[in-house]
N, C-alpha and C positions, 0 to 999 in steps of 0.2 A: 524364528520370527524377527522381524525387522519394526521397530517403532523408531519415528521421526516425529520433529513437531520444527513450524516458521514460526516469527513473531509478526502481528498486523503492526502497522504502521501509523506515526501521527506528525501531521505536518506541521511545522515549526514557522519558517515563514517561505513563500516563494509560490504558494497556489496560483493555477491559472497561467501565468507567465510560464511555468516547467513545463506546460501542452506545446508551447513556442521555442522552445529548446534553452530557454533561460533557465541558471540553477535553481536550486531549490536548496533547506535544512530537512529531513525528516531525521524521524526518531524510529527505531525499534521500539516496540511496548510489550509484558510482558500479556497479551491476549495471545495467545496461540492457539494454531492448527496442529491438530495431531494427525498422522497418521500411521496407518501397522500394516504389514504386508506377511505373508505367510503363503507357503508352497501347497499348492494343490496338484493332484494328480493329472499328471500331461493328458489325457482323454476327458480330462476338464475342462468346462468353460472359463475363462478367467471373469471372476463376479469381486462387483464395483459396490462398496455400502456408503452411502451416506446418512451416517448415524443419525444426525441433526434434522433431516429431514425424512427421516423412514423411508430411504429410499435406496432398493437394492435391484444393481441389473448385470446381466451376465451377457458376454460380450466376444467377439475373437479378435484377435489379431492374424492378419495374414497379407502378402503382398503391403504390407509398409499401409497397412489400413487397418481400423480398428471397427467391425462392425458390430451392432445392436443386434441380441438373440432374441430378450426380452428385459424389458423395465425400463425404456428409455422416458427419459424423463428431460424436462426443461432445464431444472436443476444439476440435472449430469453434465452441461456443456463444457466446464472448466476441467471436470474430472478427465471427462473423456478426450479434451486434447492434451491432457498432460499426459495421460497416459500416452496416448498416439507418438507425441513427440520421443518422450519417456523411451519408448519400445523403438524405435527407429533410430534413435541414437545405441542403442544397446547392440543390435543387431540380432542376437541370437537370445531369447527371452524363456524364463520359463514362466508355467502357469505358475496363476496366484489366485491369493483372495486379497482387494485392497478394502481398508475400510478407513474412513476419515470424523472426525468430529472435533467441535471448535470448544474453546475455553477463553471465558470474560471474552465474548465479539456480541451478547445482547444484553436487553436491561427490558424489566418488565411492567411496564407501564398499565396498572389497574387492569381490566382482560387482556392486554395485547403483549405481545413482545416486539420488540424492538431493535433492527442492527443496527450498532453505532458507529459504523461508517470506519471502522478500523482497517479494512483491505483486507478482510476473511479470504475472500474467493482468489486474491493474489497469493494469500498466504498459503492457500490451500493448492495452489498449483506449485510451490516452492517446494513444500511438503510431500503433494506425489512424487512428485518426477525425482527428491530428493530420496526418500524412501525405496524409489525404485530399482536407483542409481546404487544404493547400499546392498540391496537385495541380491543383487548380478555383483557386488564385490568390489566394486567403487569405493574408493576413498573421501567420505564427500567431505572431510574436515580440510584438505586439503585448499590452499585458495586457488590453486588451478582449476580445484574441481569446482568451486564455488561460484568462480567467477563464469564458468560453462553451465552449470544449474541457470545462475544468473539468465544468461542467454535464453537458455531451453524455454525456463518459465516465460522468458520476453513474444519468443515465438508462439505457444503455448495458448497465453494469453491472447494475440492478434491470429491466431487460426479461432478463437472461439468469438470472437468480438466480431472479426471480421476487419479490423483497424487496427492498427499501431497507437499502441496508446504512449504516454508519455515512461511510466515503469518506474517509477521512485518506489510504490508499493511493494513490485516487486525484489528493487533493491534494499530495500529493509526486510524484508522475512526473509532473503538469501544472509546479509551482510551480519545485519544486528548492528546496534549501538547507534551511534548518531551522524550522518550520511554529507557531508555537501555534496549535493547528486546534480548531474546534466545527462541528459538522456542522451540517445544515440540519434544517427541521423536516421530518421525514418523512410525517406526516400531512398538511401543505399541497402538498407536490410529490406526492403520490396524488392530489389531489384534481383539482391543476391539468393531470394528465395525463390523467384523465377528462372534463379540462372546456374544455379549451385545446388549441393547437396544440403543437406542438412550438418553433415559432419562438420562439411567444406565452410557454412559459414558461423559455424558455433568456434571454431578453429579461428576464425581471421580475429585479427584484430577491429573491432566497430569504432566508426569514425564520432569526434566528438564526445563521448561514454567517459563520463565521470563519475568516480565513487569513492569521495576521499572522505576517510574515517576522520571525524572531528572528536575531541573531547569537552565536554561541557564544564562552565566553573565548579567547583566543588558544591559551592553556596548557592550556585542558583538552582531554584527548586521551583520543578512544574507541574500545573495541576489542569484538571481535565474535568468539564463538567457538559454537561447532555442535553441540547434546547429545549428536548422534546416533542422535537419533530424529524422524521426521516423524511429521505429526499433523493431523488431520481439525479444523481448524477450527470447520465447520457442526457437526460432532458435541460440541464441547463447549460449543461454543453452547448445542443443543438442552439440553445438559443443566444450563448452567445458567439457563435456563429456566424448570426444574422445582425449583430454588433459590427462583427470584425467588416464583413460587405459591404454594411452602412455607413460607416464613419472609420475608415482604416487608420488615418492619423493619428484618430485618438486612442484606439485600441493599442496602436503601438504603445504610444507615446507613456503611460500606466506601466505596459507589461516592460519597458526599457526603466523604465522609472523604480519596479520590482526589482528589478535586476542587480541595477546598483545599490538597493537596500540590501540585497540578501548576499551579496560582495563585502558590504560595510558589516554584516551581521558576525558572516564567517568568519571577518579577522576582530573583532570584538570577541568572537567567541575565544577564538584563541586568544588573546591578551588577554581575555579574563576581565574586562572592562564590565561591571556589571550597569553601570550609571549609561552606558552606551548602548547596552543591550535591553535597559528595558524601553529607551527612547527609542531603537530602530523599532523593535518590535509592537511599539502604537502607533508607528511611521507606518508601519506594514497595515495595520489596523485599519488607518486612513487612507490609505490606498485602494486598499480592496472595499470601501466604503463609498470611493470614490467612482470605483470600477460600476459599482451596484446601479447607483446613481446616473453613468453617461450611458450603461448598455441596458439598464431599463432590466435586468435580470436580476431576480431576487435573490443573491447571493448571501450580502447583512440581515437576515431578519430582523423581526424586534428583539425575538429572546437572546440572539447574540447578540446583538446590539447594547441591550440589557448587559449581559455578561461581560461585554468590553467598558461599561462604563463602573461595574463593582471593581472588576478586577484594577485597573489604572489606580483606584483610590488607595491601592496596597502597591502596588509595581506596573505589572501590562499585562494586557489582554488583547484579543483578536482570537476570530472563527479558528478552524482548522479544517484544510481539506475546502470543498467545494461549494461548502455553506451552503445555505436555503434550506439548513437546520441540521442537526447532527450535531456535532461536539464544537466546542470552543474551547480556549486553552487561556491560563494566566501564567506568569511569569514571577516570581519573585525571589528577592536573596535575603527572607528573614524568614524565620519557623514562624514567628508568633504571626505574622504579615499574613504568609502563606492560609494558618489557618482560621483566621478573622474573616481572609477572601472567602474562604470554601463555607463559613459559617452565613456568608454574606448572602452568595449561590444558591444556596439551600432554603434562606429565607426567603427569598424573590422567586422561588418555583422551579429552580433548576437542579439537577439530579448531578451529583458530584458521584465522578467513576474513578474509583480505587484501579488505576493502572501507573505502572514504572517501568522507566525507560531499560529494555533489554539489551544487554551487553551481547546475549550469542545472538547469534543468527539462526538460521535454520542449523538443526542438531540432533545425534543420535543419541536415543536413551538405551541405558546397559538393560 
């Protein structure tokens, strides 16, 4: 039996901008996806569980396609293309049973649960196709092989979406630890999946693809607290969008403007400048406040809003990820700072989530 788990992901600063191929900071966190894979008898269906949601379906693979026997489900889209991907890079597969389930990705809000926008569903495609790849005898510690997981999951990802997304997500639950990330060119990997194998482009080298491991000051210490509101991502996408159509200059002009913050950020990071990093990081704050404001998209809410004005009274503060609610993040380089903020958080309504940044990446348990 094969167990794997990825870490979800938390953005640091470069949201939004990193859709346009501008870099980005993410972080590894320790929320993780698990998953376990184990042989079943080859006159077997190969059956897919997703613990998390009670949800089990059994499935074939055959001619480089993966079809639904029974239990297909909404929920299975991510699964079911990592497997596909997963099985198609392998070539020769045997049956399984896969089963997946998440850890610290929700928080539970009076009757409701809650995800808190961590990059489960990325991390959970990192985690199959990772588990898979171990299963058939793959090396996945390897960064060869990592930086090919990488891939799979990218492709994985846009066979289930249907779009190329930007993939920072998935370069934290492959990578771990903390990312200056630039995504790949999106229009060359369409092209090459139209025109190439799947081998053929997991193998080339992708144009533009950045993923340079940063280290964070020892002293700086980040914390993570929850609007308490969840929020449609693809929906505020869509809408800005209809920003970018409208007013192209000014969309640039922000996302060129992020750009060079999260340039000034990286090499602050590395010099250890902590007086510079918590000034970028309210510069970022402003920016995507600014962003809120000229495309009319709810990005700052109030309660992040709220949360970037406790957190600055101790260091910085700013959303994290796609805003229009889900988590926000503070920054600080004193313990007692640190936990005044989170006391601060907690008094104003917001829900302070116990996560740290993870070192591994996606990884195999003995």
């Amino acid at each position: 039996m094969i167990h794997v788990s990825a870490p979800g992901k938390l953005m640091i600063a470069g949201e939004w901008a990193v859709l346009e191929g501008h870099p980005c900071i993410v972080a590894a966190i320790d929320s993780r996806v698990h998953c376990q894979v184990e042989e079943r008898d080859p006159d077997e269906a190969i059956e897919l569980e997703l613990k998390d949601f009670n949800v089990i379906s059994r499935v074939l693979f055959a001619n480089n396609r993966l079809t639904v026997i029974s239990g297909d489900n909404e929920k299975l889209k991510f699964a079911k293309a990592a497997v596909e991907v997963a099985l198609q890079y392998i070539d020769k597969a045997k049956t399984f049973k896969l089963a997946t389930w998440n850890e610290k990705t929700e928080i539970k809000k009076g009757k409701y649960t809650r995800k808190l926008g961590f990059g489960s569903s990325s991390a959970a495609v990192v985690a199959i196709i990772s588990a898979l790849l171990a299963f058939h005898g793959f090396d996945i510690s390897s960064v060869k092989m990592k930086i090919r997981i990488y891939k799979l999951a990218a492709i994985a990802h846009y066979k289930a979406q249907g779009k190329i997304g930007s993939a920072f997500d998935i370069a934290a639950a492959t990578f771990g630890g903390v990312l200056n990330y630039r995504r790949f060119d999106p229009k060359w990997l369409e092209d090459q999946l139209n025109g190439s194998t799947l081998k053929e482009v997991v193998h080339k080298r992708w144009p533009m693809l950045l993923a340079e491991a940063i280290e964070l000051p020892k002293k700086m210490i980040i914390s993570v607290a929850y609007s308490g509101n969840e929020t449609s991502t693809s929906g505020l996408i869509r809408k800005m969008s209809e920003f970018k159509e409208k007013d192209l200059n000014a969309y640039r002009d922000i996302y060129l403007r992020i750009d060079s913050l999260v340039e000034d950020l990286a090499d602050a990071i590395k010099d250890e400048d902590g007086e510079e990093i918590i000034k970028l990081v309210n510069e970022n704050h402003l920016l995507l406040s600014e962003l809120t404001k000229k495309s009319k998209v709810n990005i700052e809410t109030k309660e992040l809003r709220k949360m970037h004005e406790i957190a600055k009274k101790y260091g910085a503060g700013k959303l994290s990820g796609a805003g229009g609610g889900d988590c926000g993040i503070g920054v600080c380089f004193d313990k007692d700072k640190s936990e005044k903020m989170k006391k601060a958080w907690q008094a104003n309504g917001l829900d302070v989530i116990d996560v740290k940044i993870s070192d591994d990446g996606v990884k195999l348990h003995a």
